[in-house]
LUMMARTI-602446 format. One line per field, with one value per residue: residue in one letter; z, x, y of N, C-alpha, C, O in turn. Coordinates in nm, 3 decimals, padded with zeros to 5 digits. Each point is the difference from the previous one (the first is absolute). Last residue first. Example, Ala and Ser with C-alpha at 12.3 -4.5 7.8 and 13.67 -1.06 7.14 Angstrom:
2
rest: (S,A)
n.Z: (00.708,-00.024)
n.X: (01.285,-00.022)
n.Y: (-00.225,-00.683)
ca.Z: (00.006,00.000)
ca.X: (00.082,-00.089)
ca.Y: (00.119,00.119)
c.Z: (00.073,00.000)
c.X: (-00.077,00.090)
c.Y: (00.109,00.120)
o.Z: (00.017,00.066)
o.X: (00.051,00.104)
o.Y: (00.111,-00.002)
% end
This chain:
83
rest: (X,X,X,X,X,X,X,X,X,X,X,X,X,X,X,X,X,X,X,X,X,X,X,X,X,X,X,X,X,X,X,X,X,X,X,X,X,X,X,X,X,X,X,X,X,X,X,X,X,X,X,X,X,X,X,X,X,X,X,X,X,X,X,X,X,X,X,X,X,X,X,X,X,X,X,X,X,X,X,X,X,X,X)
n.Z: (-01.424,00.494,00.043,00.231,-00.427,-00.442,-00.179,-00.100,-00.135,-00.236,-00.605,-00.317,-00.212,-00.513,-00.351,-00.075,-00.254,-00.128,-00.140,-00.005,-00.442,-00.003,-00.117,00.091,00.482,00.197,00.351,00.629,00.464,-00.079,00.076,00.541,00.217,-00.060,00.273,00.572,00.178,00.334,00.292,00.378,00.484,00.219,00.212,-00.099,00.434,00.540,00.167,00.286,00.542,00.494,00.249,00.351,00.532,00.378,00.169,00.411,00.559,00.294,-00.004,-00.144,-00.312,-00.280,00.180,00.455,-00.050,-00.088,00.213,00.225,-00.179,-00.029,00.470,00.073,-00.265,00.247,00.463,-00.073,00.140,00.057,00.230,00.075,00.098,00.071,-00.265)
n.X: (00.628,-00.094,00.025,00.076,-00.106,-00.229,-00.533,-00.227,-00.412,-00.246,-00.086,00.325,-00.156,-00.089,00.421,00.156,-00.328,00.034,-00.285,-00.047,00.072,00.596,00.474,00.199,00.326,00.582,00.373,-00.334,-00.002,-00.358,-00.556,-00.303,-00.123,-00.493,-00.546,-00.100,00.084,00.353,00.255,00.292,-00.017,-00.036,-00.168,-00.580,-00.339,00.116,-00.132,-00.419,-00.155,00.055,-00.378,-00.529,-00.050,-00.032,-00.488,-00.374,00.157,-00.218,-00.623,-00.429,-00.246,00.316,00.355,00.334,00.422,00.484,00.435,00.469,00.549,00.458,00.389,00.453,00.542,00.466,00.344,00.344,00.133,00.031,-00.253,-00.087,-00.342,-00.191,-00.458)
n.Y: (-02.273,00.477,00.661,00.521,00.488,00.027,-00.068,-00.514,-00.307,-00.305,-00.005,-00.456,-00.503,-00.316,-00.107,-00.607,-00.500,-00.641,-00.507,-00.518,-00.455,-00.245,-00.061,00.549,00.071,-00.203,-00.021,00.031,00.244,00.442,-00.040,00.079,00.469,00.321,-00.068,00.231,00.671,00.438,00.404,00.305,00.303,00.520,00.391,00.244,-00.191,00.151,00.531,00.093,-00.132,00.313,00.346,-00.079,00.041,00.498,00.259,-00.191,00.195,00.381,00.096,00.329,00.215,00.412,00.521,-00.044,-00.416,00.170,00.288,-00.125,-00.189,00.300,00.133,-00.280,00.011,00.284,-00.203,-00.414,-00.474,-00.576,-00.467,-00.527,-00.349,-00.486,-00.234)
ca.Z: (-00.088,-00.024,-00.028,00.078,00.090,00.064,-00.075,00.062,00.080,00.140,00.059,00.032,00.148,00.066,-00.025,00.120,-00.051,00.071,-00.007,00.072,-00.017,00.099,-00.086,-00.131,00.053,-00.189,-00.042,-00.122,00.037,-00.071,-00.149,-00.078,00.024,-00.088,-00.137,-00.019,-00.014,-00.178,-00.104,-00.127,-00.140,00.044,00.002,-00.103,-00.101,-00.044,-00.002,-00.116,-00.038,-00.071,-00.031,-00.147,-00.067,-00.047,-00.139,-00.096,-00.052,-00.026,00.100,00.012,00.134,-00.076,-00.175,00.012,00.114,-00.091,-00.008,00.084,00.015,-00.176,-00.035,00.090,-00.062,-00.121,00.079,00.067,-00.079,00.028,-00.102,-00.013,00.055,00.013,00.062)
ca.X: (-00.045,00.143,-00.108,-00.003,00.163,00.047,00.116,00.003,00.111,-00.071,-00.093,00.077,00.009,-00.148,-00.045,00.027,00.024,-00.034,00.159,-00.098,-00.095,-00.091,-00.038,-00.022,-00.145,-00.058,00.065,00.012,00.021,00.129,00.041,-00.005,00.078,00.130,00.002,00.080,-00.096,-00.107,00.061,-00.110,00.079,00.002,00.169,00.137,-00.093,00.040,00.129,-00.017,-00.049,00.087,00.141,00.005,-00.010,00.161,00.113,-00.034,00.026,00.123,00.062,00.033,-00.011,-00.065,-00.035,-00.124,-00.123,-00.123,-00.077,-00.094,-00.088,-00.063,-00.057,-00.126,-00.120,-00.069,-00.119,00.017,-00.050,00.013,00.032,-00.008,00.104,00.015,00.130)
ca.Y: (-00.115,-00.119,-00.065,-00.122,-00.005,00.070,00.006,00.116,00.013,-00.023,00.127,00.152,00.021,00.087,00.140,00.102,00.094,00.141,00.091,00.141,00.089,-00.045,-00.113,-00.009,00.020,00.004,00.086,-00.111,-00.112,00.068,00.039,-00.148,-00.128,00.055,-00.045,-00.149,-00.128,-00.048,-00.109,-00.036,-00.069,-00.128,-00.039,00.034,-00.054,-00.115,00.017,00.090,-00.085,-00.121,00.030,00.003,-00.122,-00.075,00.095,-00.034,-00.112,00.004,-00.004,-00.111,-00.050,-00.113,00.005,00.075,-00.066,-00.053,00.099,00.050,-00.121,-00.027,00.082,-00.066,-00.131,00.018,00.128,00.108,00.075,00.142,00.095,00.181,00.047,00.137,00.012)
c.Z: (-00.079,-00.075,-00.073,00.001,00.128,00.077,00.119,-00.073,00.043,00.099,00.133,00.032,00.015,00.139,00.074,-00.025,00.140,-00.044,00.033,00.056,00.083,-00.074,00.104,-00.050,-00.143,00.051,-00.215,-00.114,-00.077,00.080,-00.014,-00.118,-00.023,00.079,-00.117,-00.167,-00.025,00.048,-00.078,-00.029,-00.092,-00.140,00.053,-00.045,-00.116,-00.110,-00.053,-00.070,-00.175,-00.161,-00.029,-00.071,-00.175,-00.017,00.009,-00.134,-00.149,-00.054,-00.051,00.159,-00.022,00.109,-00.041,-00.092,-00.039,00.059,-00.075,-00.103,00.088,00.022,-00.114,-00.009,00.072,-00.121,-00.108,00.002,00.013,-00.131,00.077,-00.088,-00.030,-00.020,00.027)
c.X: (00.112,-00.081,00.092,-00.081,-00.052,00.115,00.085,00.102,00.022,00.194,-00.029,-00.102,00.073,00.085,-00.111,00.017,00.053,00.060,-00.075,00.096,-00.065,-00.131,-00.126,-00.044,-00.082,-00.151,-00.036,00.066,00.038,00.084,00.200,00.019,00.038,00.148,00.128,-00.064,00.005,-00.133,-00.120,00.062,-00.111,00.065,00.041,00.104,00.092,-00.078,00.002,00.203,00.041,-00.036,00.120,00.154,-00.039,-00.040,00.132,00.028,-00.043,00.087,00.154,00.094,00.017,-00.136,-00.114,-00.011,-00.111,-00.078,-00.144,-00.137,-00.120,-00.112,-00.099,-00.107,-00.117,-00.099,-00.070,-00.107,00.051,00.002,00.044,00.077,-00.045,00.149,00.026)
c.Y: (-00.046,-00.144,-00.154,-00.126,-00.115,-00.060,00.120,00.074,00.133,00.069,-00.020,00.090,00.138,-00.006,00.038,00.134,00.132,00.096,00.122,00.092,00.146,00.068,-00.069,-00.113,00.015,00.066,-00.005,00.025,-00.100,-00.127,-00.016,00.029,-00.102,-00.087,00.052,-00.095,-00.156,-00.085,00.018,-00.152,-00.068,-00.042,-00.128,-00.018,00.089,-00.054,-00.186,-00.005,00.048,-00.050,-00.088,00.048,-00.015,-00.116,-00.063,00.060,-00.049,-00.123,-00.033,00.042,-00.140,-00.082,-00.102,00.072,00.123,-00.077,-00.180,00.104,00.088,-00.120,-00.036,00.184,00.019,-00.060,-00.004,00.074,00.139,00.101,00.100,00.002,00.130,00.010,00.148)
o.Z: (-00.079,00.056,-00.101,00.105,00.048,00.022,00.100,-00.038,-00.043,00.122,00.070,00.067,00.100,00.079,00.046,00.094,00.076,00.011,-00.053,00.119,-00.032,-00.017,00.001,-00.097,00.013,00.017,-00.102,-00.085,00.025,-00.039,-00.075,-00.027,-00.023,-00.062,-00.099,-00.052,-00.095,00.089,00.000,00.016,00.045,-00.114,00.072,-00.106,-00.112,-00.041,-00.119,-00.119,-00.078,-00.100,-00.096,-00.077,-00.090,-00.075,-00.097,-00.113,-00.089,-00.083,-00.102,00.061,00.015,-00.048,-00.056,00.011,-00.074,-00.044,00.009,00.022,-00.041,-00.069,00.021,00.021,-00.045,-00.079,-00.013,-00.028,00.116,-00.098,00.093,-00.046,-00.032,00.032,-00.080)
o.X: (-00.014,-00.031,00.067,-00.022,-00.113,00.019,-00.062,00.100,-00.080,00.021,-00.063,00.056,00.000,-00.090,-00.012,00.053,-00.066,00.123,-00.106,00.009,-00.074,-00.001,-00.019,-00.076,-00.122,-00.089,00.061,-00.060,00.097,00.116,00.086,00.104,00.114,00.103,00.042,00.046,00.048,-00.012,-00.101,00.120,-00.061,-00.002,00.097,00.057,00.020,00.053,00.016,00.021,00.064,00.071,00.078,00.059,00.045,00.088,00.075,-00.021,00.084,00.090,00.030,00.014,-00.103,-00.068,-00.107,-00.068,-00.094,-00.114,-00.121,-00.121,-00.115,-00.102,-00.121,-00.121,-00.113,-00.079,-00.113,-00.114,-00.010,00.061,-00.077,00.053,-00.112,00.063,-00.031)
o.Y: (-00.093,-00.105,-00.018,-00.061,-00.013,-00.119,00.038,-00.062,00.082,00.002,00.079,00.087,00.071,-00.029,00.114,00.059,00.071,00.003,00.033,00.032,00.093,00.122,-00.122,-00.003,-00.009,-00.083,00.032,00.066,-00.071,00.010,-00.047,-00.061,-00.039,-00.026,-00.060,-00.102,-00.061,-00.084,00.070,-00.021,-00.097,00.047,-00.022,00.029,-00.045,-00.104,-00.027,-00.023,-00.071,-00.008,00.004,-00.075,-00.071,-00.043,00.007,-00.045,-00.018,-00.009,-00.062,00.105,-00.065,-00.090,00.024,00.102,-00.027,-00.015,-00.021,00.010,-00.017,-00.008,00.000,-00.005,00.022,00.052,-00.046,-00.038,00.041,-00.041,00.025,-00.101,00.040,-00.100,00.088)
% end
C-alpha cells in the first residue's frame, strides 16, 4: 500500500545523511522505523496459558496449576507498561 508522509527539512536532512550512511533505501529506513516503533508500543497481553490459569477461579485446586512467578522474566519492565 502507498501513501505520503510529509516530512520536515531537517528530518528529511538526518534521513538522507543515513541512506548514504547505511546504503539502504529511503524507504526502507521508514518502514523499518514503523516497524521497530510498533513492536514497542504495541498493546502486550499475557500468555494465553497465563490466561486460562488465571480464568479458573480455584486454579489451586487444578493438578496442572500454573505457577505465575515463572512468567515475570518474560515481562517487560518500565513506565507505560500496562500488566
Amino acid at each position: 500500500m502507498n501513501f505520503s508522509v510529509h516530512i520536515d527539512e531537517a528530518t528529511l536532512e538526518r534521513l538522507q545523511r543515513a541512506v548514504d550512511r547505511s546504503g539502504l533505501t529511503r524507504n526502507r529506513i521508514i518502514v523499518t522505523a514503523v516497524q521497530e516503533w510498533l513492536e514497542r508500543n504495541d498493546e502486550k497481553d499475557w500468555p494465553e496459558a497465563l490466561k486460562a490459569h488465571f480464568r479458573n477461579p480455584a486454579p489451586e485446586l487444578t493438578e496442572d496449576a500454573l505457577d505465575f512467578q515463572a512468567w515475570r522474566s518474560a515481562l517487560p519492565a518500565g513506565p507505560g507498561v500496562r500488566w
